[in-house]
N, C-alpha and C positions, 0 to 999 in steps of 0.2 A: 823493493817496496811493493809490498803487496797492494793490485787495483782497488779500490772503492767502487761497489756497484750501485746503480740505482734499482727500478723495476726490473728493467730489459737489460741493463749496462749504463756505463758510462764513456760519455764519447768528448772529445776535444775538438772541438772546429776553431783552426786558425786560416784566417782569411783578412787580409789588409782592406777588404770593401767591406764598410758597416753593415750597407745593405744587404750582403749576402749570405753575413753571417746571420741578420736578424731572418732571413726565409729560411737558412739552411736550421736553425734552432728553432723555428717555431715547427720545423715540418718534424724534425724529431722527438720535440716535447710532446707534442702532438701522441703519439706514438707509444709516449713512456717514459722515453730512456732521460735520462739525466743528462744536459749538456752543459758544458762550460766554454769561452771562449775566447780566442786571444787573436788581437788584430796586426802582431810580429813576431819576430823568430825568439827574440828576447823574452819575451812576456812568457809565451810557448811554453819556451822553455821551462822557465822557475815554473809554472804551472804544472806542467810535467813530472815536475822532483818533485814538487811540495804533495801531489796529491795524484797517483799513476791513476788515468783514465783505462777502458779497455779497447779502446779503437779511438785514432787519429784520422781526422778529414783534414788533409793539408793542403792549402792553396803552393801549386809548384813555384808560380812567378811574384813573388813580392819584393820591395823594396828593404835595401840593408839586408838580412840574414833570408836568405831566399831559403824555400821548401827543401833545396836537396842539401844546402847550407845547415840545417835544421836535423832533420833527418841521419846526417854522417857523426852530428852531434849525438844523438838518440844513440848510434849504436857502439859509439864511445860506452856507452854508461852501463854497466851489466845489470842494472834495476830495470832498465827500458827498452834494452837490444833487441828483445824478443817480440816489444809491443806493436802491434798492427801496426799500417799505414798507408791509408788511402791517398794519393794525388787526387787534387782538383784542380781542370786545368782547362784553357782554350784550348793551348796547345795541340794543333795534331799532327804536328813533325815528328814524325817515326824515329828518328834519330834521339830525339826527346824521350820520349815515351820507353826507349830502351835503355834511355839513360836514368828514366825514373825506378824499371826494375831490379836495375844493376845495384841502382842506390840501396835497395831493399824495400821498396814497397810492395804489398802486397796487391795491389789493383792501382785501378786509375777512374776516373768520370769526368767527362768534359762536362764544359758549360756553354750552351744553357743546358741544363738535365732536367729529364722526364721526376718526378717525385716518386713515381713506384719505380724506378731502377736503382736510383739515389738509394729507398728503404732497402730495395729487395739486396744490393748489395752490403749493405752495412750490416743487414741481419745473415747474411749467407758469414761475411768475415766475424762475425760476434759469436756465430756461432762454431766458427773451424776454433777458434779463441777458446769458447767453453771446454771443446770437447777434447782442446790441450790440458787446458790447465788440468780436467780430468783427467787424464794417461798420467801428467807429471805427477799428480795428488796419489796415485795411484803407486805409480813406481817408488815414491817417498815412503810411504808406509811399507809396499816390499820391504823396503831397505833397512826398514825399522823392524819389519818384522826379523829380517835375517839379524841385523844386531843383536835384538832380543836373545833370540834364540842362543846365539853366540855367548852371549852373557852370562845363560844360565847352563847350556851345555857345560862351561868352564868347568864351574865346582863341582860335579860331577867328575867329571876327567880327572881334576887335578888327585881327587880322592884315588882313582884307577890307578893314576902315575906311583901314588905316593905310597899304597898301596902292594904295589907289583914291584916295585923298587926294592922293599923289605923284604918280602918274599926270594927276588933273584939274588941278595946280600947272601940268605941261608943264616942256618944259628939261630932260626926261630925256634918257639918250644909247639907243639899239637895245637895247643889249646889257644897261642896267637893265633898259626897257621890258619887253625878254622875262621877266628874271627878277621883277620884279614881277606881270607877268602869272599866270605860276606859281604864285605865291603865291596868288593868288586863287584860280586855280583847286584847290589841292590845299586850301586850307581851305576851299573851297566841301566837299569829297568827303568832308572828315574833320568837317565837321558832320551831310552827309549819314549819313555812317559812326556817327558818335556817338547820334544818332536811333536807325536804326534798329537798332545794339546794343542800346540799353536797350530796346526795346520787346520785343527780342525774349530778354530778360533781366528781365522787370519783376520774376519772384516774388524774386529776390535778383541790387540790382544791383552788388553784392560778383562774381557769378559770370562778369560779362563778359567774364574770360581764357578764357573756353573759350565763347564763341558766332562763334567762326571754326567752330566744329565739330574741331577739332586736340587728341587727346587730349594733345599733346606737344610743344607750339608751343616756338619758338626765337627767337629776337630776336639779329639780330649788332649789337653793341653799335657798329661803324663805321660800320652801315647805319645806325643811330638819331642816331650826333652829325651826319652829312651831313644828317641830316632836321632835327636844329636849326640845323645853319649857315644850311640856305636858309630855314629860315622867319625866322630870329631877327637873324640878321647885322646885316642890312639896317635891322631896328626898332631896335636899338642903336646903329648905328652912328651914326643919325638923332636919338640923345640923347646923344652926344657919347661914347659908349661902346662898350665892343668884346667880343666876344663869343669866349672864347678855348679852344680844344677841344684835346685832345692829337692827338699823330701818331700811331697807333699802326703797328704796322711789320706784326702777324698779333692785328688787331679776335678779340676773344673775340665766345663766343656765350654767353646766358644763359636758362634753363630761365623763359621768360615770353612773352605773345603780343608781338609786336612793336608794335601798333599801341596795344596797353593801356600799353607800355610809352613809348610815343612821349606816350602822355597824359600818365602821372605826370612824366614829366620835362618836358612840357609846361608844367605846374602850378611845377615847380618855379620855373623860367624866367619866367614870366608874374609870380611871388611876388617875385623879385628885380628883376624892372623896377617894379613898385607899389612895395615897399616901401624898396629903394634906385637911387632916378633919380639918373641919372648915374653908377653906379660898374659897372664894368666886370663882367662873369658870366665866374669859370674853372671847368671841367668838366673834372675831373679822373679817370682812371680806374687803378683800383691793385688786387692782389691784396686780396682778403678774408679772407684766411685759408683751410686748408683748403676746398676746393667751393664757394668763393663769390667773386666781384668786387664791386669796390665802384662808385659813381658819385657822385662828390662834387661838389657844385652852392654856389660860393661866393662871394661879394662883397662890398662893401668898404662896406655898408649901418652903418645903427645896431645891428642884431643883435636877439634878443630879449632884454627885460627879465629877469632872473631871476624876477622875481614873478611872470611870466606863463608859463612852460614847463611849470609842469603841466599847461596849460589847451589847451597849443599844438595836439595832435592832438585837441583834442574838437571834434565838429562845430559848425561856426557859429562859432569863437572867431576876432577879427580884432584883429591884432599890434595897429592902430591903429584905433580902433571912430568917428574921427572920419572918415576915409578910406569912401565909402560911394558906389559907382557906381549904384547901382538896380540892378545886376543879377547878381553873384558873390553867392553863399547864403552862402558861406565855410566850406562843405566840402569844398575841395581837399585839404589836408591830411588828413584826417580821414579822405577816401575812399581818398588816396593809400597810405595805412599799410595800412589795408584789405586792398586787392590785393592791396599785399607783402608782409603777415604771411600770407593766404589760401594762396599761393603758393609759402611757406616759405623768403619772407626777411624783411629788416628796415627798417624806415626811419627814422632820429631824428634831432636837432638838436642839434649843438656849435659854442662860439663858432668863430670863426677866427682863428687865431693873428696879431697884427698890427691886430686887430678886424676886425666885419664879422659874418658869418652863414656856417656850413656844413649843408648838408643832406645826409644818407648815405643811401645806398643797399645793401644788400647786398642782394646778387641770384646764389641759386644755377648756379651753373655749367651749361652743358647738358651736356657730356660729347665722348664721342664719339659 
């Protein structure tokens, strides 16, 4: 359960004496921070679940569920294990006092207490508190960055595999050869490419349409189906399937980096060979309405469940959770929307008329 902050935090003072909760909460309202309070281990408690504080002042000696009684509960719970915990105590039998460290408390303050040591310690543990939750926020996005990355490295690779596969069979004719060759090498460049985008994108990697450095990038949308024909054709073709792009007669351009753009429809593509082998990809491209194009990605798959489409764009959700290569995180989608909401388009899922799966693209126009 993620903490609720006040200004400064928020703090939980459990103490069995009214009195001393009302001094110990008015010297911290005082102060800023947001207090709540509870006068037993019980009360504490559901207080604790219902609503995680970011520092506890716990009286050690109370009646019925006593402070270390309280406390062994706290680290029972993997939402609160981690939550500070100051003792307050008469107590100043050593034996005590090492029993409250044992327990997991982070500090201790006898009473009666001075008021500036009372703050000066709450704000010294509020703030080692902060400057976790930052590392942990921090390590969290690493790890999102590495998935990412993972993700999209894939479809690349899988091209190389499938690629060099044919090639080591033999019995190709020059003119595959070359084009296989191709293959190789351009998803060799767009892994390279894909790397060293996100690196150079790590504080948000939502932001990669703009580490071309182009305040105002353009993608021509004839340039991008040519870039699937030759990567994709070829891998369909080889599953009994065909890969089918419009003609168009004057290719639109659309207000997005092209290469960011070569990804999501990347994803799309890679989504409809997993989840429908064998049934042929049409890629259709139509007015959006008013300043937008669309790009419609469709095939003649099982489609999604109804019961699963609310789930569809959250990150890590997979159509089929038995389907599991080692190595897709299963935020394609998820990153995919991303982009194109970022960007000021749209991207959602409707079935396909006939059955099957459509994935939409609206994607602002660039203009003149």
């Amino acid at each position: 359960m993620a903490p609720s902050t006040g200004p400064s935090g928020r703090i939980l003072v459990v103490d069995d004496q009214q009195a001393n909760l009302q001094v110990v909460s008015a010297l911290l309202s005082r102060k800023g921070y947001e207090v709540a309070t509870a006068t037993n281990g019980n009360d504490a408690l559901a207080s604790l679940r219902a609503r995680a504080p970011d520092l506890v002042l716990l009286d050690m000696l109370m009646p019925g569920m006593d402070g270390f009684e309280l406390l062994a509960e706290l680290r029972k719970d993997p939402a609160l294990a981690q939550l500070p915990v100051v003792f307050l105590t008469v107590a100043q039998d050593r034996d005590l006092l090492l029993r409250a460290f044992d327990s997991g408390a982070v500090d201790y303050v006898t009473k009666p207490f001075m008021p500036e040591e009372l703050l000066a310690r709450v704000e010294a543990h509020l703030g080692l508190k902060r400057m976790r939750d930052r590392l942990e926020r921090v390590a969290r996005e690493r790890q999102e960055l590495v998935n990412l990355v993972a993700h999209d490295l894939k479809n690349p690779l899988t091209s190389i595999h499938f690629a060099s596969d044919i090639l080591l069979a033999g019995g190709v004719s020059d003119e595959r050869r070359q084009r296989y060759l191709r293959m190789i090498r351009e998803s060799t460049d767009d892994a390279f490419g894909y790397i060293r985008r996100y690196l150079e994108t790590q504080a948000d990697s939502v932001n990669a349409a703009s580490a071309s450095g182009d305040a105002n990038p353009v993608a021509c949308l004839g340039e991008v189906l040519d870039w699937l024909h030759g990567r994709y054709a070829l891998q369909l073709e080889a599953r009994g399937a065909e890969l089918r792009l419009p003609e168009l007669q004057a290719p639109p351009s659309v207000r997005m980096d092209p290469v960011v753009l070569r990804q999501v429809c990347e994803n799309m593509i890679s989504n409809a060979l997993k989840y429908a082998p064998g049934s042929d990809v049409e890629v259709a491209v139509d007015s959006g309405g008013p300043g937008f194009w669309q790009l419609r990605f469709q095939d003649r798959g099982p489609g999604i469940p109804a019961t699963r489409r609310s789930a569809l764009f959250t990150p890590f959700f997979r159509v089929d959770n038995s389907r599991d290569d080692g190595v897709s995180s299963g935020l394609g989608l998820s990153l995919a929307r991303q982009i194109i909401n970022t960007l000021g388009g749209e991207l959602w899922y409707e079935d396909r008329d006939g059955g099957g799966a459509c994935f939409v693209l609206a994607l602002p126009h660039a203009g003149d």
